[in-house]
C-alpha positions in Angstrom: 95.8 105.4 86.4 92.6 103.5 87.1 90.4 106.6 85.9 92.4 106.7 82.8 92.3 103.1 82.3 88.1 103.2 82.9 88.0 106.3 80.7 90.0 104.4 78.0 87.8 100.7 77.7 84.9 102.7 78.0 85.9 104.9 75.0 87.2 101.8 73.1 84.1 99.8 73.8 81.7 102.0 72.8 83.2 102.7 69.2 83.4 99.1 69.1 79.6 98.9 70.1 78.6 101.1 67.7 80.1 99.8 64.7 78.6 96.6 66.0 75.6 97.6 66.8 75.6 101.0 64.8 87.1 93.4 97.4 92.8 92.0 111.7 92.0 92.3 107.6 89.1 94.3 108.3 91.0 97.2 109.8 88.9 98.1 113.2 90.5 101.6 113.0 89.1 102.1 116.5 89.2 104.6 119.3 92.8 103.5 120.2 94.8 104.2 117.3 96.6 107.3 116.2 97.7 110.1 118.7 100.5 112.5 117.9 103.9 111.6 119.1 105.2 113.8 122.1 108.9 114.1 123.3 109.6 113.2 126.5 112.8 115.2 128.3 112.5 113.3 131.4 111.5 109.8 132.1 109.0 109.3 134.8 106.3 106.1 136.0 102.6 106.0 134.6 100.6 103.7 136.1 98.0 104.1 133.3 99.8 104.5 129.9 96.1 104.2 127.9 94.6 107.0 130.1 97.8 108.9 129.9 97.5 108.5 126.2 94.0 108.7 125.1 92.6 111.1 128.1 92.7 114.4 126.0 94.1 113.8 122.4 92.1 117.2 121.6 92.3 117.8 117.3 94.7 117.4 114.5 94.9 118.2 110.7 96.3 115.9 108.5 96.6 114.8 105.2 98.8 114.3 101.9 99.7 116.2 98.7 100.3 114.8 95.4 101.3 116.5 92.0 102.2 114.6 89.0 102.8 115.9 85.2 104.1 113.8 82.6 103.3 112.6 79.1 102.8 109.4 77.3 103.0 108.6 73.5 101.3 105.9 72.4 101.6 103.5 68.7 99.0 101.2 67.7 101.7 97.8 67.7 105.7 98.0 67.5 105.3 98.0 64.0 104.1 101.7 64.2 107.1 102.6 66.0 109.5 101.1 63.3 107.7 102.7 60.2 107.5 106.6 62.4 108.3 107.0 65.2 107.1 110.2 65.7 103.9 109.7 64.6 102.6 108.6 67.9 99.5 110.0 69.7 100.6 112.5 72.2 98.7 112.7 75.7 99.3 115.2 78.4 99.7 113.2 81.9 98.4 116.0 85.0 96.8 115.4 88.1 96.9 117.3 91.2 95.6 115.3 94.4 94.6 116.5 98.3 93.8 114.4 101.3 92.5 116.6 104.1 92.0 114.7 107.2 90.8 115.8 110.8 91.1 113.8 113.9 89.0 115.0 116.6 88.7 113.0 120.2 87.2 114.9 122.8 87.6 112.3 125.5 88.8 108.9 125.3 85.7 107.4 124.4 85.0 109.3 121.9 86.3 110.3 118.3 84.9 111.8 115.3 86.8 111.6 112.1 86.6 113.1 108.6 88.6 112.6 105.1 87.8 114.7 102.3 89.4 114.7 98.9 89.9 117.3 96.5 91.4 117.0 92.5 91.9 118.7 89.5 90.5 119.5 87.6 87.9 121.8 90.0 84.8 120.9 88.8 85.4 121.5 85.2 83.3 119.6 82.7 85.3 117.4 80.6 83.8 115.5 77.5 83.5 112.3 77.6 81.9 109.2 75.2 78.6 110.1 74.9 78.5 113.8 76.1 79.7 115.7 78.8 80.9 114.7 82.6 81.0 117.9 85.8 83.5 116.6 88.0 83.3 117.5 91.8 86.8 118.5 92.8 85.5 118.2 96.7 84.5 114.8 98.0 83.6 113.2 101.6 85.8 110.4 101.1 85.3 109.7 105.1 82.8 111.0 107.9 82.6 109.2 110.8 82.2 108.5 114.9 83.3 106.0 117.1 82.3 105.2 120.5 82.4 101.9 122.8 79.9 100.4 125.2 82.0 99.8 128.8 85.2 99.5 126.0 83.9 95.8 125.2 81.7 96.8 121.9 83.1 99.6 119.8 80.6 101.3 117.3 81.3 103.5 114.0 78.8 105.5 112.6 78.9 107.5 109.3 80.7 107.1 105.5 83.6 104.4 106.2 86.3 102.7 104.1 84.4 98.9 105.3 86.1 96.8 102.8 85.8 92.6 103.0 88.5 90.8 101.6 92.1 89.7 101.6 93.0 89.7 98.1 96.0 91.7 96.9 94.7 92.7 93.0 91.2 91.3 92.7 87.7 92.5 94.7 85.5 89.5 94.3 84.7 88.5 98.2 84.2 92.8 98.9 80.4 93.4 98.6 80.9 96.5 100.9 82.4 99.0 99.1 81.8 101.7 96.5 85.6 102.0 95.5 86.9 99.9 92.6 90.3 98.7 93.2 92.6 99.4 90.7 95.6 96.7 90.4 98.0 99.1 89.7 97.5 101.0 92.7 96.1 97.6 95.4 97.1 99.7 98.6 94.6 102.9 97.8 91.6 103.0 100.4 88.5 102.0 98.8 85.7 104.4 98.9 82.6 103.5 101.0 79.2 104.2 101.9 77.6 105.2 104.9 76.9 102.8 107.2 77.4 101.6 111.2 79.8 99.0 112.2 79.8 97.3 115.1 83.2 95.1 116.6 83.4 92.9 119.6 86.6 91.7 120.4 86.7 87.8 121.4 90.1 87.3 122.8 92.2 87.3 119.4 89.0 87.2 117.3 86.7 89.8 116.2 83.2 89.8 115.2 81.7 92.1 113.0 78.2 93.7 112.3 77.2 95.7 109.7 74.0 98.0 108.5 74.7 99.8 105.2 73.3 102.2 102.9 74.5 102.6 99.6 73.3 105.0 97.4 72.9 102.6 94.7 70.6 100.9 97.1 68.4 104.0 97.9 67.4 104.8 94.3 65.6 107.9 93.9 65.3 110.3 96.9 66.4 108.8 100.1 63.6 110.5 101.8 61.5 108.4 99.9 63.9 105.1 100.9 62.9 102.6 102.9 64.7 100.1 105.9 64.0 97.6 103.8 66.5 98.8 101.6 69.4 98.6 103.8 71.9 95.8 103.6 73.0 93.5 106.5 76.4 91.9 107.2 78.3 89.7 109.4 81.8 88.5 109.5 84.5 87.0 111.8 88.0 87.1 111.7 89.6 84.1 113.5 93.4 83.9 114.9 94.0 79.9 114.4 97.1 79.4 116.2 99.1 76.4 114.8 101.7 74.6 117.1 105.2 76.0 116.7 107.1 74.2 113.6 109.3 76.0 110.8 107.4 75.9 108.3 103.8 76.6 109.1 103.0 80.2 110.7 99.6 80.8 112.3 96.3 81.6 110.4 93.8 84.0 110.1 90.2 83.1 109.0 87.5 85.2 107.9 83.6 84.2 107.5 80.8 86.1 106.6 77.5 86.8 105.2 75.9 89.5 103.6 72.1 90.7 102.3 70.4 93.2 100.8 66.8 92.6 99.1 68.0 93.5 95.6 71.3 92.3 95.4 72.3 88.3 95.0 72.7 86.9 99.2 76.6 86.4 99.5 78.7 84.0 101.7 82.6 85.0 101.9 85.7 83.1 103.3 89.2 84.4 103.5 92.2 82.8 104.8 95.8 83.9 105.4 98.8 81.8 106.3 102.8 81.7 105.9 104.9 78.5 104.4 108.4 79.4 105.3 108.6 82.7 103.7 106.3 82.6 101.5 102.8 84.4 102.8 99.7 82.8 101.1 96.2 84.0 101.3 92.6 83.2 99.3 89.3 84.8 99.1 86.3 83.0 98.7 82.5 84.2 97.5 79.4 81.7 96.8 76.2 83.9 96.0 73.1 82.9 95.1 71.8 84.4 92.0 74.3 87.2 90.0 73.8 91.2 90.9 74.2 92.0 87.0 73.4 90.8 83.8 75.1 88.7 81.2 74.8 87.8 77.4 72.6 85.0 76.8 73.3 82.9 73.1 70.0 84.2 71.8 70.0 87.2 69.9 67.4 90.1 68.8 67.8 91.7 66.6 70.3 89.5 64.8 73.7 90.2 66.0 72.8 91.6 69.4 72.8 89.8 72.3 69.9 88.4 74.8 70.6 89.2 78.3 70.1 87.8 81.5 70.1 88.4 85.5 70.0 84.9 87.2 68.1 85.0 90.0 68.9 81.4 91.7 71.8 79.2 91.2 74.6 78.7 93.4 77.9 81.1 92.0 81.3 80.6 93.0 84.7 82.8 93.0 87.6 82.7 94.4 91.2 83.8 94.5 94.4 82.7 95.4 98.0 84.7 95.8 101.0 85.0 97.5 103.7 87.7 99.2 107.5 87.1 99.2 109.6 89.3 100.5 113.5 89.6 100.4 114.5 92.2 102.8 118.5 91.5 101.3 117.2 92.5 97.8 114.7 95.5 98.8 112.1 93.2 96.9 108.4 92.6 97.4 107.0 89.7 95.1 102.7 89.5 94.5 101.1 87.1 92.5 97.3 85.9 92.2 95.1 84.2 90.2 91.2 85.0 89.8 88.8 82.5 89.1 85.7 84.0 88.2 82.7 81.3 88.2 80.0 83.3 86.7 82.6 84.5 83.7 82.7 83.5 80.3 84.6 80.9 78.4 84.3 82.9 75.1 87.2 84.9 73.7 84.7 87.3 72.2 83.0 87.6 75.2 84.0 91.1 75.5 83.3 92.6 71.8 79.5 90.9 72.0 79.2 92.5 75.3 80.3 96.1 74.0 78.1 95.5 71.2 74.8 94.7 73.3 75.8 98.2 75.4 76.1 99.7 72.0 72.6 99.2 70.8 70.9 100.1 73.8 72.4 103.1 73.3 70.4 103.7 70.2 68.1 106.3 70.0 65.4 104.5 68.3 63.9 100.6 68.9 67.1 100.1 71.3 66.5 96.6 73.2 66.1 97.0 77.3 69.1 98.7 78.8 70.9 96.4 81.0 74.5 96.4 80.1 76.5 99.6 82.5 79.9 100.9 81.2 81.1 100.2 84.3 80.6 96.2 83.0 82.8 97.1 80.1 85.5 97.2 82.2 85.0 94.5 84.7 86.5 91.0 84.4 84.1 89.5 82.6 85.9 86.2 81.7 86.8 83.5 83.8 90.5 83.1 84.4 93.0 85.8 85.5 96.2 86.5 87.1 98.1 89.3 88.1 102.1 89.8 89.0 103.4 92.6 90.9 107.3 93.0 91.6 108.9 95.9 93.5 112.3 96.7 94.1 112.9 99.6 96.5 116.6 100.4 95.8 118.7 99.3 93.3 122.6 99.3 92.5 123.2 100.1 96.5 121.4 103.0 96.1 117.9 103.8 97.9 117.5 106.7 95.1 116.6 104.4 92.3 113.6 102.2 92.5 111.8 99.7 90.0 108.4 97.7 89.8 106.7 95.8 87.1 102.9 95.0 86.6 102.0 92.2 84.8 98.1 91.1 83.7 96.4 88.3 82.0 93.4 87.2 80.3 93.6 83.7 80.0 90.3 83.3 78.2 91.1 86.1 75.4 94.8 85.5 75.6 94.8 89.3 76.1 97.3 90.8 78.7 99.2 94.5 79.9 102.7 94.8 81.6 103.7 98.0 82.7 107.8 98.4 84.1 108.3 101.3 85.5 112.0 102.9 86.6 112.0 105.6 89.2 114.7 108.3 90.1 114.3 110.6 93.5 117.5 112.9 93.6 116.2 114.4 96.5 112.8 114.9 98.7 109.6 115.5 97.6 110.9 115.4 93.6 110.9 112.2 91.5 110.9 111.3 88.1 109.7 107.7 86.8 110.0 106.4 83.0 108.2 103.3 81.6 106.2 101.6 79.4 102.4 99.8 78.8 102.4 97.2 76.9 99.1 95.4 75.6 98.6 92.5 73.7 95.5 90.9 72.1 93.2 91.3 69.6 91.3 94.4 68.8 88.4 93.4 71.3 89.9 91.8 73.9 90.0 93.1 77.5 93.3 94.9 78.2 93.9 96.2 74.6 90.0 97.8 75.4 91.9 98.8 78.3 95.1 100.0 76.9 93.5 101.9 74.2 94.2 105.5 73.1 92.2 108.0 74.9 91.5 110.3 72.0 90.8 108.1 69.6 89.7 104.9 70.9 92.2 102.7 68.5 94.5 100.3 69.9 97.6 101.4 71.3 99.5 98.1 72.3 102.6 100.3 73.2 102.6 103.5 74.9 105.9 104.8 76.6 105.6 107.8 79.4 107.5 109.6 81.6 106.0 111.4 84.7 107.4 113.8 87.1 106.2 113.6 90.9 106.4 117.1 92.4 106.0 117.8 95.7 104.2 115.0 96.9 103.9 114.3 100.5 102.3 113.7 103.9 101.9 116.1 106.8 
């Protein structure tokens, strides 16, 4: 879903353009986690269960298999539907998804991991706005080692998922991590880039260090890179034990900083606590300067949009959620609201924006390119909220599952809500019907994002139904 959903607000926003124009919580993963389960015929006394454990572990394969083919039709409103409704646009839905892990720990100090993703399609090129995309259908998704100095300071080494943040739907206090979260799917692993981790564990806390290399931060040939280009971090998560009551549970705090010499200097603050049942948690982010530009309210040429990168000024974000769960009804509630400091208070925001990326696309006299696609589909306004709901069995009856999505714009009034019901008669097969609905005007954020893939227009109701096949761990 998120590549579809980038693919589509890209393809909407550049049309519009041209007519224009013309985010423990850091999961320390360490050496002690993980081992394959053994069966044990006869009881009998270990005075070392860790040795016992973690003395030869050896190597294992792993991973997970995932097959889905569907199809979606889409209508431009509810209106469409009424005047024919078999006139909508037709998509096929196909995707065909490996994880292939290996675990390897020669000793118990030592372990050397790798995660490495393959898709369909396998390396085809597929067209996309603007010309033609090779996709790589064999990726490093994880490469890494870990060791530990006298088993007080543990060390990582190589490409790592080294996410920041606490925040269910929204990335704002992550300045780590290649991956884009995509709301839909909040529980995927984020992609990351190479770097080395370092974690000392204070009692219940743990400090963090971090050197990192992205490639975005090595432009060119990395042989030709630099150390200055590296980026620095340091964070802390804190167990802040509250004295026992019923309705306050214990907290966990994270601080931290982060640098690199071309990216704004960030300060992040997460904290997680429990009112009764209700779990609550916030992410925080001040930065000084911004790491991308924005639309200014000068134009050149007329119509098109000045930019700007701030450089200094104090920038603040932040989120705030919550988690109920109901065990009784199989249900798991999210909700959480984005404020985004830097975002703008405009409800056309968003068309001016595709319209600036627009003209730099022009081959002749185009103004300095400084607007990405990947902006088009950021938040680029200030306040949002997402709501997830998920029941895991219905009617008495584990087979049958449902889950709604629900996202707002509250700047553009523009939103998306996607139910979804899902039917598994029996292992490894299961078939899941549903709907996304957009609302908005033609250039507001999630009818951009809800668009048609094929042609670009608005498609503020598209039904689907999907088939998993296959699909699995082992």
């Amino acid at each position: 879903m998120k590549a579809r959903v980038a693919a589509l607000a890209l393809a909407a926003a550049l049309r519009l353009g041209t007519g224009v124009a013309q985010e423990a919580a850091d999961d320390i993963d360490s050496l002690f986690e993980g081992g394959d389960s053994s069966v044990v015929e006869e009881a009998v006394t270990v005075e070392n269960p860790e040795a016992a454990v973690l003395e030869d572990r050896g190597f294992a394969w792993g991973g997970s298999f995932d097959a889905r083919l569907g199809a979606r039709l889409a209508y431009e409103d509810a209106g469409a539907i009424a005047n024919d409704p078999l006139n909508g646009s037709e998509n096929l839905l196909a995707s065909l998804d490996t994880a292939l892990c290996f675990d390897a720990r020669p000793d118990r100090n030592y372990r050397v991991y790798g995660k490495f993703i393959v898709d369909y399609p396998f390396g085809d090129t597929v067209s996309v706005p603007g010309g033609k995309l090779t996709l790589d259908s064999v990726k490093v998704f994880e490469l890494f080692a870990d060791w530990n100095w006298d088993e007080r300071l543990f060390l990582r080494i190589g490409k790592q998922t080294v996410g920041w943040g606490i925040s269910r739907f929204y990335q704002c206090a992550d300045p780590l991590s290649v991956g884009i979260k995509d709301p839909e799917n909040p529980e995927e692993d984020l992609e990351g880039p190479l770097a080395l981790k370092l974690s000392l564990p204070v009692g219940p806390h743990t400090l963090y260090g971090y050197v990192v290399a992205k490639d975005s931060y090595l432009s060119g040939d990395p042989a030709s890179a630099s150390a200055s280009d590296l980026g620095y971090g340091a964070k802390g998560d804190f167990l802040v034990a509250v004295p026992e009551n019923p309705v306050f549970g214990n907290a966990e705090v994270t601080a931290g900083a982060y640098w690199q010499r071309m990216t704004a200097p960030k300060g992040v603050f997460g904290v997680s606590t429990s009112v009764g049942q209700v779990q609550l948690f916030s992410d925080q982010v001040v930065s000084w300067g911004l790491d991308y530009f924005r639309l200014t309210d000068g134009e050149v040429p007329p119509g098109i949009r000045e930019t700007e990168k701030p450089a200094e000024g104090l920038f603040w974000s932040a989120t705030l959620g919550f988690l109920y769960v109901n065990n009784d009804w199989h249900a798991t509630l999210y909700g959480e609201y984005y404020y985004n400091g830097p975002g703008s208070l405009d409800p056309d925001y968003l068309s001016l924006l595709a319209a600036r990326y627009g003209a730099e696309q022009e081959p002749t006299l185009p103004p300095p390119k400084t607007i990405s696609a990947s902006d088009l589909g950021a938040y680029q306004l200030r306040h949002n909220s997402s709501v997830s709901i998920a029941f895991d069995e219905l009617f008495g009856n584990d087979k049958f599952a449902f889950s709604a999505f629900w996202q707002q714009n509250w700047v553009d009034l523009s939103g998306m809500a996607v139910p979804r019901l899902s039917f598994t008669p029996f292992e490894h097969f299961t078939v899941s019907a549903g709907a996304v609905a957009g609302w908005g005007g033609d250039g507001s954020e999630f009818v951009l994002k809800t668009s048609d893939p094929t042609s670009g227009k608005p498609a503020r109701l598209t039904g689907f139904i999907e088939f998993t096949l296959g699909s699995g761990k082992f």
